[in-house]
C-alpha positions as a Python dict, from the first residue, in 0.01 Angstrom:
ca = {
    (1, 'X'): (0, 0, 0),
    (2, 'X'): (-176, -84, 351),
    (3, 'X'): (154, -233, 391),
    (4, 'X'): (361, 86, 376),
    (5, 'X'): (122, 307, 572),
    (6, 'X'): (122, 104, 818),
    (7, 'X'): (561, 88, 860),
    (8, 'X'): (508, 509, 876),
    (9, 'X'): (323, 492, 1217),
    (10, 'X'): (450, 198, 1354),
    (11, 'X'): (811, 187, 1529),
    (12, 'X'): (835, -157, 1588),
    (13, 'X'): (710, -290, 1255),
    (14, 'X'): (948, -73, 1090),
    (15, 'X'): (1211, -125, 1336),
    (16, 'X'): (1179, -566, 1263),
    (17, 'X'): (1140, -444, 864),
    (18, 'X'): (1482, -318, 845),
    (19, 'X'): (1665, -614, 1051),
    (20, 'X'): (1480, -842, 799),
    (21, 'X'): (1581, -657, 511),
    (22, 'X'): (1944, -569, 613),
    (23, 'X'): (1957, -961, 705),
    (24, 'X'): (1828, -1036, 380),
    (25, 'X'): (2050, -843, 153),
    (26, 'X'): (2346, -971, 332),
    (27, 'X'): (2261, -1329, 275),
    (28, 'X'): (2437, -1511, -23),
    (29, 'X'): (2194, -1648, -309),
    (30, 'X'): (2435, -1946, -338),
    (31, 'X'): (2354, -2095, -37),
    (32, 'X'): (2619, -2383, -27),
    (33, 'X'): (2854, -2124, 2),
    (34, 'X'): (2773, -2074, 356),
    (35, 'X'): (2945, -2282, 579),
    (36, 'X'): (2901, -2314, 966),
    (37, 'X'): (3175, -2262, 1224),
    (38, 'X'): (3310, -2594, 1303),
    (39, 'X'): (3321, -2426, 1698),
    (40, 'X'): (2922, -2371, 1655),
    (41, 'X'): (2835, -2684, 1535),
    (42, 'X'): (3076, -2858, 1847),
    (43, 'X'): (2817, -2629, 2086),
    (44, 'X'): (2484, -2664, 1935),
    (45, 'X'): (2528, -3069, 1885),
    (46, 'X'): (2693, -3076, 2227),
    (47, 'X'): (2404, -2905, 2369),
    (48, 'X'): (2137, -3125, 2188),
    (49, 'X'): (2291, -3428, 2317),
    (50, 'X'): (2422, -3334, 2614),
    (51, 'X'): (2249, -3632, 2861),
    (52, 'X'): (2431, -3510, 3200),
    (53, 'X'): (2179, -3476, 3464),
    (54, 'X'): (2199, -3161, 3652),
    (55, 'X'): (2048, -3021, 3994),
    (56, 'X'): (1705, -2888, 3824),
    (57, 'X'): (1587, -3117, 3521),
    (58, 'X'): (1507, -2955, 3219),
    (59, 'X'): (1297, -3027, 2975),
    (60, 'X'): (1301, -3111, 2593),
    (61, 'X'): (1172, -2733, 2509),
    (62, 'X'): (1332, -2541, 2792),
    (63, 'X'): (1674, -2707, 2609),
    (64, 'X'): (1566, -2575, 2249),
    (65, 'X'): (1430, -2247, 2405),
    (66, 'X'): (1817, -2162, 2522),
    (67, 'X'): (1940, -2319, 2199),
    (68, 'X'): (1696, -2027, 1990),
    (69, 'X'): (1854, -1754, 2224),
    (70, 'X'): (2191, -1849, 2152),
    (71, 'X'): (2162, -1860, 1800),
    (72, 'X'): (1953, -1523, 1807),
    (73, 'X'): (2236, -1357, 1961),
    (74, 'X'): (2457, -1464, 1709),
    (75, 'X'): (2253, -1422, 1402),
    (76, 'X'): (2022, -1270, 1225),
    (77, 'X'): (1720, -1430, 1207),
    (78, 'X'): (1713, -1530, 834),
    (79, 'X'): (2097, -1675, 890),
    (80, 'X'): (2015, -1858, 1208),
    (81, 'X'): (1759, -2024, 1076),
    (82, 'X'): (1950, -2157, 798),
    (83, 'X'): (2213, -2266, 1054),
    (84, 'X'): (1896, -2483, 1238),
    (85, 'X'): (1812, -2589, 912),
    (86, 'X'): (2173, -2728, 849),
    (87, 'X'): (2222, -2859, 1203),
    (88, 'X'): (1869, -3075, 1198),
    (89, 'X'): (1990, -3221, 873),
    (90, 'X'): (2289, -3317, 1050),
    (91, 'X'): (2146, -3473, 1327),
    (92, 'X'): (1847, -3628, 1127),
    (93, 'X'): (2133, -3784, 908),
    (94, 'X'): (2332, -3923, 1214),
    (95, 'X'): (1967, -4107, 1372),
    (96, 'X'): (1901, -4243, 1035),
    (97, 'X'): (2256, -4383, 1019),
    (98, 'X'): (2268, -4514, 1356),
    (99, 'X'): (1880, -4707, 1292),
    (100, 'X'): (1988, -4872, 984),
    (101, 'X'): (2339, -4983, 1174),
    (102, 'X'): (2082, -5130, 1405),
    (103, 'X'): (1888, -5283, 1166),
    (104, 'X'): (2180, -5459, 998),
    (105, 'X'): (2278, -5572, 1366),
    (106, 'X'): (1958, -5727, 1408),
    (107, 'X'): (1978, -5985, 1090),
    (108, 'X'): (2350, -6088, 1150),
    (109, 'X'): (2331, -6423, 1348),
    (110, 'X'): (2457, -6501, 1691),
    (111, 'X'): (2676, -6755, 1722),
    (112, 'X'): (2791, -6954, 2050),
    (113, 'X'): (3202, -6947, 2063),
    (114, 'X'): (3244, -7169, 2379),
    (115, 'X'): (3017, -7288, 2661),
    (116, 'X'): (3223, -7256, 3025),
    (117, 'X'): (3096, -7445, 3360),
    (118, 'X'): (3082, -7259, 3661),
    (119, 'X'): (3074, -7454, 3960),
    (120, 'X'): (3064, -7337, 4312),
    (121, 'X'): (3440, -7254, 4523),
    (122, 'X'): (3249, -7251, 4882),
    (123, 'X'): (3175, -7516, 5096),
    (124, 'X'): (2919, -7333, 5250),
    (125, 'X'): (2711, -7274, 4935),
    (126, 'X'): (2776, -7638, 4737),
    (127, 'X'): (2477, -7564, 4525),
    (128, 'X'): (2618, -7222, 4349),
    (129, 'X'): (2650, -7337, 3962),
    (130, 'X'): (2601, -7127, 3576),
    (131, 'X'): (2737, -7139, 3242),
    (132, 'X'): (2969, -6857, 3104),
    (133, 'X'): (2915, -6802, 2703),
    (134, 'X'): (3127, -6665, 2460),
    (135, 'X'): (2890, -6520, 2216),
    (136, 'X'): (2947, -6366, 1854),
    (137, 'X'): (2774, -6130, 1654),
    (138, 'X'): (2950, -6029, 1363),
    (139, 'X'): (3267, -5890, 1464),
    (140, 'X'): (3123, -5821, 1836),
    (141, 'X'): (3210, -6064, 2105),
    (142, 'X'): (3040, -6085, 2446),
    (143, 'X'): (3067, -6309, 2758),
    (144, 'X'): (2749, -6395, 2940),
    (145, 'X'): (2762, -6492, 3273),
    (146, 'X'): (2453, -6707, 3417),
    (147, 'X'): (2498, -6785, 3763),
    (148, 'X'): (2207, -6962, 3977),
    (149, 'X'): (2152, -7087, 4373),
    (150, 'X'): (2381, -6797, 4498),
    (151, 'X'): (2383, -6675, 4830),
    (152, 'X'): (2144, -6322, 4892),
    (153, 'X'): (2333, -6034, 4932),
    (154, 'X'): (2341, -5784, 5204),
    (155, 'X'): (2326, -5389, 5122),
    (156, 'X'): (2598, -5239, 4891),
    (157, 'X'): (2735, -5599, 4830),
    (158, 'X'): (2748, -5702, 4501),
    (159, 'X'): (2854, -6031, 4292),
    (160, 'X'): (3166, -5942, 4030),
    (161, 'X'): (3320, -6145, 3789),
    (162, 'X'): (3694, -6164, 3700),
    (163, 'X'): (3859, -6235, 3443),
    (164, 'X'): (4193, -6413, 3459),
    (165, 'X'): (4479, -6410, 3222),
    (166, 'X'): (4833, -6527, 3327),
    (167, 'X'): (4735, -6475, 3719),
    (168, 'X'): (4644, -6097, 3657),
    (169, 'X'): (4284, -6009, 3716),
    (170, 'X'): (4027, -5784, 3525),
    (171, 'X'): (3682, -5686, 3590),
    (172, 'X'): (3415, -5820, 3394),
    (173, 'X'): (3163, -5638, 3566),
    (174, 'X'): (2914, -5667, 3854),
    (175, 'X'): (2581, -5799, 3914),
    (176, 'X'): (2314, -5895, 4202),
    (177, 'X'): (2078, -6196, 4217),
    (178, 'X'): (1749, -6175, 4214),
    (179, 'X'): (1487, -6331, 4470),
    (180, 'X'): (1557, -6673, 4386),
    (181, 'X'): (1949, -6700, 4397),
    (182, 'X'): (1978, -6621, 4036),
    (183, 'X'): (2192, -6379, 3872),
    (184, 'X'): (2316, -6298, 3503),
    (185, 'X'): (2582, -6020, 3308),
    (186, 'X'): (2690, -5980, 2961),
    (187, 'X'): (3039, -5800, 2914),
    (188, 'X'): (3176, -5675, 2602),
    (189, 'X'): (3507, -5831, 2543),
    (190, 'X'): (3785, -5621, 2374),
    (191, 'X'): (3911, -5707, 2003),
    (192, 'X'): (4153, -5989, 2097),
    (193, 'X'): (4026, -6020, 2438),
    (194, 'X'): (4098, -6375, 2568),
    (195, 'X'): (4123, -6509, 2966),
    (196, 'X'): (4206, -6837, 3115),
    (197, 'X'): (3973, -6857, 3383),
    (198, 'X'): (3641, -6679, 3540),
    (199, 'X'): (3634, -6617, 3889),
    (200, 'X'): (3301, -6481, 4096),
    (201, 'X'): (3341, -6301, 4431),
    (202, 'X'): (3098, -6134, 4665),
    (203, 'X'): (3215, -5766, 4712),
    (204, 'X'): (3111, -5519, 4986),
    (205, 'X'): (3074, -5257, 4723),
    (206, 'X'): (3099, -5180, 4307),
    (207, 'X'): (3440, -5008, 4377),
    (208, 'X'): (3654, -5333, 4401),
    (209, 'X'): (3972, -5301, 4154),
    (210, 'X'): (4111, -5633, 4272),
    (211, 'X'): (3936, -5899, 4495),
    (212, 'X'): (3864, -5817, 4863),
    (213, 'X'): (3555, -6056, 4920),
    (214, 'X'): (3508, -6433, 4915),
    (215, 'X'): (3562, -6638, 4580),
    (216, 'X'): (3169, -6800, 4555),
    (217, 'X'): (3182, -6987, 4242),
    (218, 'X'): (3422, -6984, 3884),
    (219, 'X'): (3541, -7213, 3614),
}
């Protein structure tokens, strides 16, 4: 009864009783009859996941803040927060599916495929020598490059290994040594991946497609 008096003198409380009610009365009792728009879902999980860094950071809540206005101006608020409801199922579904992937990774065994000598292709550096590994992990294969007694490098140089294959070339990704000469990089090789030699050249940048330093060490 306080209730009611109150919604005869008060605009706003009467004005938020009647969205609520209209919202309510429109909403189906079967919920599972209520579907999302497949275009909503692409922006709201886009949006929650989106990991581009722009000009001004923003934070976690700043992120669901817009998130709340966007759904507010698309819903009512009984409907949109179904729709959260839905979408935090969704994503709570695709973290607990991606942990116990991770989790399986972790007890399948690694197993060493091959075991490569580098040895060093300078004069001027005789010491240069590593190992190359072909590791496997269930159906995953990597390479991992271990490279030691290289020569320091200057600025935006940077070590990169190659990958040959019937004299063509491929990236296998770049590296820098550490204080001591020492350098390492694990690359992801492709289902059916295979090579006939590994080549390591100094390069005056990361943006090298094809070779334009000096060969320092390789198999």
């Amino acid at each position: 009864m306080a209730f009611v008096e109150h919604l005869k003198n008060c605009t706003d409380c009467k004005k938020e009783y009647q969205e609520l009610s209209q919202a309510w009365h429109a909403l189906p009792f079967d919920y599972t009859e209520i579907e999302v728009p497949e275009s909503l879902k692409g922006e709201v999980l886009g949006f929650v996941f989106d990991h581009k860094r722009r000009s001004v950071p923003e934070t976690f809540m700043t992120k669901m803040s817009k998130l709340a206005m966007m759904l507010k101006s698309q819903f009512t608020p009984v409907s949109a927060s179904i729709v959260v409801v839905l979408l935090l199922a969704i994503i709570g579904f695709g973290i607990a599916n991606v942990q116990d992937k991770n989790r399986h990774a972790e007890n399948i065994p690694i197993e060493i495929l091959a075991a490569i000598p580098l040895k060093a292709a300078n004069h001027s550096h005789p010491g240069t020598n590593g190992i190359a590994y072909i590791v496997q992990q269930g159906s995953e294969k990597n390479l991992v490059v271990q490279v030691h007694e290289l020569p320091s490098v200057e600025a935006s140089q940077v070590y990169q290994v190659w990958l040959l294959k019937n004299g063509t070339r491929e990236n296998g990704g770049i590296f820098k040594p550490d204080l001591h000469g020492s350098g390492i990089l694990t690359y992801q090789l492709a289902a059916g991946q295979t090579f006939d030699q590994i080549g390591i050249t100094v390069e005056p940048d990361a943006n090298s497609n094809q070779p334009r330093g000096e060969k320092i060490a390789g198999s």
